[in-house]
Every structure is written in structure tokens, then in C-alpha cells.
C-alpha positions as CSV (number, residue, x, y, z in Angstrom):
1,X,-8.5,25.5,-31.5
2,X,-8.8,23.4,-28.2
3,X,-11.2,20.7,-28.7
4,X,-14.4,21.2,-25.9
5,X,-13.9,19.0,-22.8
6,X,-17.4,17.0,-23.5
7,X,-15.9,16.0,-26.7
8,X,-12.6,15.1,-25.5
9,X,-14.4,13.0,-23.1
10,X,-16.8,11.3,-25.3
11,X,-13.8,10.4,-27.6
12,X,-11.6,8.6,-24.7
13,X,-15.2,6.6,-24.3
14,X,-15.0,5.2,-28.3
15,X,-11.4,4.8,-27.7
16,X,-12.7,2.2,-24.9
17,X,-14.1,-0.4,-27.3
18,X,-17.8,0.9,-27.0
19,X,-17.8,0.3,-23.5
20,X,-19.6,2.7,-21.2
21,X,-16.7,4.2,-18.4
22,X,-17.4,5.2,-15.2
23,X,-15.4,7.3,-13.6
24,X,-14.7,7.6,-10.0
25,X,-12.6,8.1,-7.0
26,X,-10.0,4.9,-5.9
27,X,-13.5,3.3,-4.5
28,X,-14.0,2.8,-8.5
29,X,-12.2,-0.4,-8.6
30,X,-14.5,-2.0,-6.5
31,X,-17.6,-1.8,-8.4
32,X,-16.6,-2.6,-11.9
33,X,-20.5,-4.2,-14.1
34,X,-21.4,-7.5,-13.7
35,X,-21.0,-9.8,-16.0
36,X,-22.3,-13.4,-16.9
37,X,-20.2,-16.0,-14.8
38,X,-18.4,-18.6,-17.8
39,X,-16.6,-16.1,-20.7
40,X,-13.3,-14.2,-19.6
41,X,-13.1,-10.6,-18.2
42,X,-10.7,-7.8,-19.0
43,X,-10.8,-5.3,-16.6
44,X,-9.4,-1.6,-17.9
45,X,-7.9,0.4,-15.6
46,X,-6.5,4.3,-16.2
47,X,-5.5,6.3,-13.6
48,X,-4.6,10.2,-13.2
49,X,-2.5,10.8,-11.5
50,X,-2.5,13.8,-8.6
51,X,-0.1,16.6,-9.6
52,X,1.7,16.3,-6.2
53,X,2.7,12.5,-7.0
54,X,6.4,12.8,-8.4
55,X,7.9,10.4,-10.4
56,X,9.3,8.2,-7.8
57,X,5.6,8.1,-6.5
58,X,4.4,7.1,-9.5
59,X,7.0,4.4,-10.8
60,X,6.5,2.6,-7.0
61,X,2.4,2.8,-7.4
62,X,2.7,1.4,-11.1
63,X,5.6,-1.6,-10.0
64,X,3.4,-2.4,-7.1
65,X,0.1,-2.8,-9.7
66,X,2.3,-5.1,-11.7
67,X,3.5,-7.2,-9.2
68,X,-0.4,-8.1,-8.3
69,X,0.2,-10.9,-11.0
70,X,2.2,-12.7,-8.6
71,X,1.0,-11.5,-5.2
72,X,-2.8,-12.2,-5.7
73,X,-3.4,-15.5,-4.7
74,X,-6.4,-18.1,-5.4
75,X,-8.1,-18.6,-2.4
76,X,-9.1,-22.5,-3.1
77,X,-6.0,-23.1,-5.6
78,X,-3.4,-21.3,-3.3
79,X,-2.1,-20.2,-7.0
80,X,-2.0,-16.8,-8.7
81,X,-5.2,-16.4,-10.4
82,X,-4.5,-13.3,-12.8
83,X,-4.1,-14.7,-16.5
84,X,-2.5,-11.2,-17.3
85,X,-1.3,-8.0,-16.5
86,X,0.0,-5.3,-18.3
87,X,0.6,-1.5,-18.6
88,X,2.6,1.7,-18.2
89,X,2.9,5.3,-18.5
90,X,0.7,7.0,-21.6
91,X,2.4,7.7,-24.9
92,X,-0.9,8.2,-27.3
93,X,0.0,10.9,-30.0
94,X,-3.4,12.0,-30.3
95,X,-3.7,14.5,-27.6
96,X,-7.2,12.8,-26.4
97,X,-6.2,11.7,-22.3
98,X,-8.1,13.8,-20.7
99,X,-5.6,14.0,-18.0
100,X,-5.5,10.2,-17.9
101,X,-1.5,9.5,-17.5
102,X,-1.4,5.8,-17.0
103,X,-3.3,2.6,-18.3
104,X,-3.4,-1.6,-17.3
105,X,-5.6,-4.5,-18.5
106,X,-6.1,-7.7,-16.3
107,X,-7.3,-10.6,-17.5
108,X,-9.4,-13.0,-15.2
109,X,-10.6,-16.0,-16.6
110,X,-14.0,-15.8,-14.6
111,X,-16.0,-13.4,-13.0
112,X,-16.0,-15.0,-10.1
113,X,-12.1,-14.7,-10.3
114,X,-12.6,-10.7,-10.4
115,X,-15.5,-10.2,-8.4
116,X,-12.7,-11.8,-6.0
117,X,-10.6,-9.6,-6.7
118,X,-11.8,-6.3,-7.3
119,X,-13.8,-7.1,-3.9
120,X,-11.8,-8.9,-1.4
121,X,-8.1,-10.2,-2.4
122,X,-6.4,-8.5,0.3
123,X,-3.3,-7.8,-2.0
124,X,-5.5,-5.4,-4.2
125,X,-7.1,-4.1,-1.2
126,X,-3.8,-3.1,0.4
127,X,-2.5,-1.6,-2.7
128,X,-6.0,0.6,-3.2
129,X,-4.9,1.8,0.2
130,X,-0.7,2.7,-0.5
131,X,-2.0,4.9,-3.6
132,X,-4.1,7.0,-1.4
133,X,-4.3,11.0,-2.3
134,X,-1.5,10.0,-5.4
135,X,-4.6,9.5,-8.2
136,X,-7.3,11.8,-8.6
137,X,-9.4,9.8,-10.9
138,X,-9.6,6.6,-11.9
139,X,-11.2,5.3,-14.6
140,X,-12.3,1.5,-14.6
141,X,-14.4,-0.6,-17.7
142,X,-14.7,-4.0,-17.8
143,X,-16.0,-6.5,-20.8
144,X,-16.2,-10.0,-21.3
145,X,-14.1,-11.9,-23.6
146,X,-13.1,-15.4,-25.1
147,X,-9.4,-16.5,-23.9
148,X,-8.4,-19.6,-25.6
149,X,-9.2,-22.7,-22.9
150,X,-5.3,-22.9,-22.6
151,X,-5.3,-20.1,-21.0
152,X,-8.0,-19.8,-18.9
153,X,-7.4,-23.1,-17.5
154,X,-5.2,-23.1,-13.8
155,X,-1.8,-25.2,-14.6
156,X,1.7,-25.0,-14.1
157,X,3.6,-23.1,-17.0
158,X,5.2,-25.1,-19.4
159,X,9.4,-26.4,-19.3
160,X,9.3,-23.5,-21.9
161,X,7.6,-21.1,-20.9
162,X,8.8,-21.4,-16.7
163,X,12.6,-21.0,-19.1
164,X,11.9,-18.5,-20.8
165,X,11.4,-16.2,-17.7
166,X,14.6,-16.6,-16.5
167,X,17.3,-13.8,-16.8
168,X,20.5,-14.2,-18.6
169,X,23.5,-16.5,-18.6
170,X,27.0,-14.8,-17.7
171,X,29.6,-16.5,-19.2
172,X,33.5,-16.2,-19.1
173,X,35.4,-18.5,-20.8
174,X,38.4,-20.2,-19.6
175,X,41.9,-18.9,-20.3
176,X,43.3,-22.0,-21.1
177,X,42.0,-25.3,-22.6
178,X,38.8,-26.3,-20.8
179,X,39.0,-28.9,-18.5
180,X,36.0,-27.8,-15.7
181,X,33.0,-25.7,-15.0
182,X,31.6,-23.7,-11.9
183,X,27.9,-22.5,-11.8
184,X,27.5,-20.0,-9.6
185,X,24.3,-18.6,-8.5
186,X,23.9,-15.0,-7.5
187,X,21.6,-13.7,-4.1
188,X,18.2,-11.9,-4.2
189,X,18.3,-8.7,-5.4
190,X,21.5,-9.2,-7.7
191,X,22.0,-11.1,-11.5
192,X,24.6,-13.1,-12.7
193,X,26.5,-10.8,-14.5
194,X,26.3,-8.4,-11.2
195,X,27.8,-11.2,-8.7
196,X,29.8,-12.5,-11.8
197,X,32.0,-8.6,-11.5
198,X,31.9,-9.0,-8.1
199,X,33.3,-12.1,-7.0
200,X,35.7,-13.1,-9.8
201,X,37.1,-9.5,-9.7
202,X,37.9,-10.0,-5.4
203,X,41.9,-11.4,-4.7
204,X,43.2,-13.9,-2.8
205,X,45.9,-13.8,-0.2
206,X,48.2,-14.2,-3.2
207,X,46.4,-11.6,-4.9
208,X,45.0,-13.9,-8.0
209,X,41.3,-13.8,-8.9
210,X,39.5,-16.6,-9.2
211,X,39.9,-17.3,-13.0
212,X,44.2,-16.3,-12.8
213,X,44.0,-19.6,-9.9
214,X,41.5,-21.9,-12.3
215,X,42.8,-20.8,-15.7
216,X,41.5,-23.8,-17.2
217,X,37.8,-23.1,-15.6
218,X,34.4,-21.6,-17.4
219,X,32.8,-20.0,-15.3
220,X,28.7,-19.7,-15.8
221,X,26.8,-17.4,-13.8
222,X,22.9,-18.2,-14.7
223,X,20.6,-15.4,-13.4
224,X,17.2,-15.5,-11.8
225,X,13.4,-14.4,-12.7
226,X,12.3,-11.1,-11.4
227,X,9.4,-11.3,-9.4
228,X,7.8,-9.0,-6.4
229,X,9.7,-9.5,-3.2
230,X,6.8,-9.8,-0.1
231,X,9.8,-9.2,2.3
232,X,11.0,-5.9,0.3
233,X,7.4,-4.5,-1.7
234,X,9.4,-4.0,-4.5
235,X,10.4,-6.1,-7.9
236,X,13.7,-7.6,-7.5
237,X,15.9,-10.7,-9.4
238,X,14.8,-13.2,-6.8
239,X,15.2,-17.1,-7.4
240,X,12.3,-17.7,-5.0
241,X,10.5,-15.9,-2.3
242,X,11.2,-15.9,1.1
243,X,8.0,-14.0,2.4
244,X,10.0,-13.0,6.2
245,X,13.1,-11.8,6.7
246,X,13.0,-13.5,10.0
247,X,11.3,-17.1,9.5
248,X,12.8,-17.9,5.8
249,X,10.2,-20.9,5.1
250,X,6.5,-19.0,5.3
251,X,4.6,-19.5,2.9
252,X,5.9,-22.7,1.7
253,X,3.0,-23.5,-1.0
254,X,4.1,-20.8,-3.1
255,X,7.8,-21.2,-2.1
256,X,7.7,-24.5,-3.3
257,X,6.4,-23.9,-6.7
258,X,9.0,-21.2,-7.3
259,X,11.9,-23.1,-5.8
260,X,11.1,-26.1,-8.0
261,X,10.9,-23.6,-11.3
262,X,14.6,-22.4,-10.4
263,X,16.0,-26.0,-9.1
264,X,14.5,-27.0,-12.7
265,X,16.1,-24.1,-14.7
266,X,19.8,-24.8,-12.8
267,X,19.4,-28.1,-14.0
268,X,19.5,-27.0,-17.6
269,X,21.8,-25.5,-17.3
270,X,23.9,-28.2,-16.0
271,X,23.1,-30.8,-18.4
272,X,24.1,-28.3,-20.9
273,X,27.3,-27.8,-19.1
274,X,27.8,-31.9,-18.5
275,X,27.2,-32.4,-22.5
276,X,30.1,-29.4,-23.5
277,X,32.5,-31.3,-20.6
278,X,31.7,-34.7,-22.9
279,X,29.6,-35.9,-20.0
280,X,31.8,-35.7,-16.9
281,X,29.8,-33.5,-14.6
282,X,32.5,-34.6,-12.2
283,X,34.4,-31.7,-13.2
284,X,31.4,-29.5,-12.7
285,X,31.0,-27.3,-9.2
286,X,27.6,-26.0,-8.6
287,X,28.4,-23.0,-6.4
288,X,26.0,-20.1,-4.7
289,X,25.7,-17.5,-2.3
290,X,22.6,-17.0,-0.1
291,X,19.1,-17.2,-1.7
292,X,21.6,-18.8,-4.9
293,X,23.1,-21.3,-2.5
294,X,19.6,-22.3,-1.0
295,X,18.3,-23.2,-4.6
296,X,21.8,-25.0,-5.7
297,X,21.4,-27.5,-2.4
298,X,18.2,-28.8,-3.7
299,X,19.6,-29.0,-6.8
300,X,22.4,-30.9,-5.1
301,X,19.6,-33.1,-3.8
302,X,18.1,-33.7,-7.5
303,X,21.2,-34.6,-8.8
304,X,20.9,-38.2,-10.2
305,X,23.5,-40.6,-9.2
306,X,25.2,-41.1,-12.6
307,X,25.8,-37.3,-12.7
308,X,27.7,-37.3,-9.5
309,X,28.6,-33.0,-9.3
310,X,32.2,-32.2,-8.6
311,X,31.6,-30.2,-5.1
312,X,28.6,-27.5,-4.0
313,X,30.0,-24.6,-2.3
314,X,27.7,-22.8,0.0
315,X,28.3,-19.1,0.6
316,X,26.3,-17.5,4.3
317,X,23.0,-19.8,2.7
318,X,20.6,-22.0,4.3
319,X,18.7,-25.0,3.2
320,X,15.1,-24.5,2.4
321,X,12.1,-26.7,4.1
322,X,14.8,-28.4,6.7
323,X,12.6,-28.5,8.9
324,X,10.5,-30.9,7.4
325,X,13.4,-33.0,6.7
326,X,14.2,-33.0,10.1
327,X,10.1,-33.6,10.8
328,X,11.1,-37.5,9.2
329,X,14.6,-38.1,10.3
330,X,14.5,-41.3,12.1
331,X,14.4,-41.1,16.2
332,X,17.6,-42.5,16.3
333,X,19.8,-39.6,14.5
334,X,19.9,-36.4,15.9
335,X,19.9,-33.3,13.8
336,X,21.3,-31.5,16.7
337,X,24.1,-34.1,17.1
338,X,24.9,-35.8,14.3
339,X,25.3,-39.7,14.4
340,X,28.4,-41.2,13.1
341,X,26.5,-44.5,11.9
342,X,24.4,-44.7,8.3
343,X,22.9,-42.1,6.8
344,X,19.4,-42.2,6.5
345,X,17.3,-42.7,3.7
346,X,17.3,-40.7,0.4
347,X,15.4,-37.4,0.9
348,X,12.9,-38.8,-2.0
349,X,11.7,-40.8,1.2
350,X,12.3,-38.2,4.2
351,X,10.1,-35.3,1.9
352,X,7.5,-37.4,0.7
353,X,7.5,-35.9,-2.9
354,X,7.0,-32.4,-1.3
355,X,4.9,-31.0,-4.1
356,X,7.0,-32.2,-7.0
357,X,10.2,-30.9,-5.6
358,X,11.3,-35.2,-6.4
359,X,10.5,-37.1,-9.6
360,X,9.7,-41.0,-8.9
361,X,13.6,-41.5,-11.5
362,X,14.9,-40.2,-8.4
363,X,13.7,-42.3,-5.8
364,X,16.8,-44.4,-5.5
365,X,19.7,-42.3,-6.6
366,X,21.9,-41.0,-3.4
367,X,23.9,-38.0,-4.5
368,X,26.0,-38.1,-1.4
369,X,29.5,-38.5,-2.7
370,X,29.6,-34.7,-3.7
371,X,31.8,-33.2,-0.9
372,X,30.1,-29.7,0.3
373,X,32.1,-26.9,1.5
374,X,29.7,-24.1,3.1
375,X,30.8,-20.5,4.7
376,X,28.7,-18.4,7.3
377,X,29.7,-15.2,9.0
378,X,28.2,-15.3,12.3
379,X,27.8,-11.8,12.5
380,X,25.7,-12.5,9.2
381,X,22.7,-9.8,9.4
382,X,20.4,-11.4,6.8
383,X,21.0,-15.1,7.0
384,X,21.4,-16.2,10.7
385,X,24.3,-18.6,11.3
386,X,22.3,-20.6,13.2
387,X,20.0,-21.7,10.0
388,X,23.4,-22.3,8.2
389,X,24.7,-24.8,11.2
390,X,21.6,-26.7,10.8
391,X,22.0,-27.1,7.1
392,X,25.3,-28.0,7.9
393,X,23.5,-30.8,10.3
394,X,20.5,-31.8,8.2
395,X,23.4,-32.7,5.1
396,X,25.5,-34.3,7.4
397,X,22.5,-36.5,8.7
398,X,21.7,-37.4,4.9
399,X,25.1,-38.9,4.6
400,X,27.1,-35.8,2.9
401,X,30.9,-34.9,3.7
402,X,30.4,-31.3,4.7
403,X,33.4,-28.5,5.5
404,X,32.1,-26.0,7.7
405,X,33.8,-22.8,8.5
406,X,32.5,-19.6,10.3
407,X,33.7,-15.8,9.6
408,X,32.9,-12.4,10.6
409,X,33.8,-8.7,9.9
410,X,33.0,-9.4,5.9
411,X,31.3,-6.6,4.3
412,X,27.4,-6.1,3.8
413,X,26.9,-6.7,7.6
414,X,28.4,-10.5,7.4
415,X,26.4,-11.4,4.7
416,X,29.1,-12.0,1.8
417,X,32.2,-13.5,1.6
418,X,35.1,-12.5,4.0
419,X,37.8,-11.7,1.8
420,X,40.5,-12.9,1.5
421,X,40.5,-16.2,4.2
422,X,37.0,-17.3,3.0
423,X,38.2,-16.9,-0.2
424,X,41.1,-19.0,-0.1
425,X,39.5,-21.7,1.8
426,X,37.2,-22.9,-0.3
427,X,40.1,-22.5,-3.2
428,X,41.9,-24.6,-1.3
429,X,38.6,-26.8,-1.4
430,X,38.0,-27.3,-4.9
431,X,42.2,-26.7,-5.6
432,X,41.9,-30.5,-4.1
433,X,39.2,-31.8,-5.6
434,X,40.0,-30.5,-9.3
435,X,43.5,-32.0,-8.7
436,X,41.6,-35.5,-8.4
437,X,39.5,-35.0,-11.1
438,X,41.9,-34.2,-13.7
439,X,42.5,-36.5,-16.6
């Protein structure tokens, strides 16, 4: 026999942890009880959703809750503020929804913290509004709690824990004895074992892949968090984001702290790479394509002295915060027009420790002996040619040996390689440099 809807109701209340629910329209979220200002708060959230809603609906509304981890930001500690967030579609075996079809807990460490929320962060408000007619009810309870003072407190995730968020590492080995390494780093949107198919799998004039012309080469293809893309509303593999298509450094705070979590992951990974090649990072090329290439220059620009990198290839990429390198370049070198005299200073100096971005063990290292190849299609849809010409400048101005070349009529609108005379340039790059290194 059916069970009565009063009871069926009364049970999804004791199923609550003995907190009273109040159900509501969207407007529900809003007005969660108040609670006393210093213990935790979980806020409960279940939603119905409307018949109408089909699945695509409801997967977007329920990637777009989860990605409010990320997008709500602090607004003192310019920071996400959400300890936790987690959720999904209902799988209960007991039959006792009550037409509830989807449930999420968020942690705040304060009240204050979701009073902020639930009222004013203009990321929740803007998702309250894309869910519109697609919930009939939702049903919000919030209780206090004890997180342990770890947790609640606001600091940067640990070496560990930053690692540990990170996607896979593609390898393929070398076909012969090992004798050097490239790291390549995959665009937004893609992983490493994705680009890993993609590039090593495209021919060369003479119709060789990559690893038939460098049989002796591993070839590591790390791969990127997933976090919500601003630019795109979705979640995507993304080693940092860029917030605007069109100006690629808004935001910079939070760029910042992302960009230094993937530098600092690509530099495990080549350490790990340096110890398996018995220390010779020499024979190590740090390569990327677009968002990738962006994070392997400033990787470039961490790499200490003593671990001089073989070459960085740069595929239609850009270099992050130039502009405030070019903020500090001295009057008397022009970024425009590059000077053939010194180079300037170490970018330690030019940044000013941009929010950690240098470590003081860096201050007087000058990685400039790594020669850079980078490729731009200037028909490039996505990454303007003009912001790759300027990185070409801003290196150049540092005191780098950089090979630029220009392209166009490659696929994905310019933005990827053009196959097969960008291809064989920059095997005709490294073909040099490993010839050198050899031995």
C-alpha cells in the first residue's frame, strides 16, 4: 500500500538530522535560519526538479552548483570561501523523496561566510537566476557544526593536496635507449593523453611522427585540474583561468594563485624527469600549446640556473602578466623594439615577487641560456598573434634567444599547429639542439 504523503514527508524531515525543513520556491535559498556567528554551517540543499527539465538541463544546473566552490569569491580575502561542496542525482533505495531528485551540502566555516552567500555573492545570485522555471521546489536546512580549525581556517592548500588535484600523466616510452625527455602540456579544454593522440599521431613532410624522428625520446604529457571555466560556464581541464576571451590577464588575483599551483605541479614533474635522466635536465624540453605553453614559460622563468632546460617550444601561446613585466622594464629597452645591448635584470626583480609566483632561492639564477622556439598562426582565432609577438618581445628583452615563426590556414581556426611546415620547424629546432646535447 502507498505510504500517505504526510508521512512520507514527515520521514524526509527525520532523514534531515532532526532539523526542521522549510520548503519553498528558488527564493528558499535566501532565507536559510540564523545561526550563532563562531561554529561552522552546513547548508542542505535538495531540489525537484520540474518535469519539463531534461537531462541535459539538469546535468548543466547541477555542474554549474558545483563549480560555485571555485567561482564564489571572498569579498575581503579575494579567495574562495566555500570549505566544501558536494552532491548529485538521488540514488536512496528507500522510496521516501518525495519528488526530491537531487541533493548538495556546503560547508561555510562562518555564518557570516553564508549569510554572504546565500544573500549577496553575486555567483550564487546568478546561478538562482539560470535555474529559473527548471526546479519546482527546493528544499533548504541549515545546522551548525564543528570543522576541525584546519579546515575552517583560509590558507593555501598544501604541496599535497594542490598535487593531488591534478589529472594524469601520459607517458610513452622511448623506442630505443633513453637518452631525452619532452614535457608537453595540453590547452584548455583537452588532457594529456587527448593532445598526447593528437600530436604524436600528426606526420611530417617525411611522413614520420614525432616519436619514429626522436626514437630515443620519452615523451610525458602531464594533464591539468578541472576547474569551472568563467570564459565558457562550464567545467573543463584548465591549467588556469583566463576569465575573457578577449583580455587574457583579468582577474589576475585568482589567476595568479592558479597559475603558480600548475607552474608548481610542472615542476614535479621535471625534477622527476631530471632525476630518471641522472640529472641532466639539459636533455629535457618543456614543450606546450596555448593555455599549456602560457604555464610552461613561467615555468621556464622558475627554472633554477643549475637546471638549465634543453629548449621550450611554444605552440600559438602567450605569456601571462607581460604586461607588468613590461610595467618595470627599464626606460632604455623597448618592448616594442627590442635592444641589442644587455638584458635586463632577472624577472625575480622586474615582478617584484608577484604573489609568490618567485621564491627568494631564485633571486639570482638567470635561466636565459634555454633557446625558445614559439609558433603563432596569425589567423589564430583564440590567441591573437599580436599577444604571441609581444611574448616573443618581452623574452627577448629578458635576454632569451627566441625563434619566431608565423603560420596560417592550420586547423581549429589557426589555433593549432600547421601541419606539416610547423611541424618540421621546430623538429628541425630541437633535431639541433639534441645533436649538441648528446653524450
Amino acid at each position: 500500500m502507498a505510504k500517505p504523503r504526510h508521512f512520507v514527508a514527515g520521514i524526509i524531515a527525520l532523514a534531515l538530522i532532526f532539523f526542521i525543513c522549510t520548503s519553498s520556491q528558488i527564493s528558499g535559498f535566501l532565507y536559510p535560519a540564523q545561526s550563532q556567528t563562531s561554529a561552522s554551517v552546513t547548508h542542505t540543499v535538495l531540489f525537484q526538479f520540474s518535469a519539463k527539465a531534461t537531462a541535459d538541463d539538469v546535468k548543466a544546473a547541477c555542474d554549474r552548483f558545483l563549480a560555485l566552490k571555485e567561482s564564489c569569491i571572498h569579498p575581503t580575502k579575494q579567495a574562495p570561501y566555500i570549505i566544501s561542496l558536494k552532491g548529485g542525482k538521488d540514488n536512496s533505495p528507500e522510496g521516501l523523496q518525495g519528488g526530491i531528485t537531487h541533493g548538495f551540502v556546503v560547508e561555510f566555516a562562518s555564518t557570516e561566510d553564508r549569510d554572504y552567500y546565500v544573500k549577496t555573492d553575486p555567483s550564487h545570485q546568478a546561478f538562482i537566476k539560470s535555474i529559473g522555471d527548471l526546479v519546482d521546489r527546493a528544499v533548504v536546512v541549515d545546522f551548525r557544526g564543528c570543522l576541525p580549525a584546519p579546515i575552517m581556517s583560509y590558507c593555501e592548500p598544501t604541496d599535497a593536496s594542490a598535487e593531488s588535484a591534478f589529472g594524469h600523466t601520459h607517458i610513452v616510452e622511448p623506442q630505443k635507449q633513453h637518452t631525452h625527455t619532452a614535457i608537453v602540456l595540453h590547452g584548455r579544454g583537452s588532457t594529456g593523453e587527448e593532445f598526447a593522440d593528437e600530436i604524436l599521431s600528426s606526420e611530417l613532410s617525411d611522413r614520420r611522427t614525432l616519436p619514429e624522428h626522436f626514437p630515443t625520446w620519452r615523451w610525458v604529457f602531464p594533464s591539468s585540474r578541472t576547474v569551472w571555466s568563467t570564459v565558457f560556464e562550464e567545467h573543463m581541464p584548465s591549467w588556469f583561468d583566463s576569465y575573457s576571451a578577449g583580455d587574457l590577464d583579468l582577474a589576475k588575483v585568482s589567476q595568479i594563485k592558479s597559475l603558480k599551483a600548475s607552474v608548481s605541479h610542472v615542476r614535479s614533474v621535471l625534477a622527476s624527469e631530471t632525476e630518471r635522466l641522472g640529472g641532466r635536465s639539459e636533455h629535457i624540453y618543456l614543450c606546450g600549446i596555448s593555455q599549456g605553453g602560457a604555464v610552461g614559460l613561467w615555468t621556464l622563468l622558475q627554472q633554477p640556473e643549475d637546471r638549465k632546460l634543453g629548449a621550450f617550444v611554444g605552440i600559438s601561446t602567450w605569456l601571462p602578466l607581460a604586461e607588468d613585466i613590461r610595467a618595470v622594464l627599464p626606460d632604455t629597452i623597448s618592448v616594442a623594439e627590442p635592444s641589442g645591448g644587455e638584458p635586463v635584470s632577472h624577472p625575480r626583480e622586474l615582478l617584484g615577487g608577484l604573489d609568490g609566483l618567485w621564491t627568494e632561492q631564485q633571486e639570482h639564477n638567470q635561466p636565459r641560456e634555454t633557446p625558445i622556439f614559439l609558433g603563432h598562426g596569425n589567423d589564430d582565432a583564440y590567441v591573437d598573434v599580436e599577444l604571441g609577438r609581444d611574448a616573443k618581445k618581452v623574452l627577448t628583452n629578458l635576454g632569451f634567444n627566441v625563434q619566431w615563426k608565423e603560420y596560417s590556414g592550420a586547423e581549429q581556426e589557426g589555433h593549432w599547429l600547421k601541419i606539416p611546415d610547423e611541424l618540421d620547424d621546430f623538429t628541425a629546432f630541437l633535431d639541433g639542439l639534441s645533436a649538441q646535447s648528446v653524450g
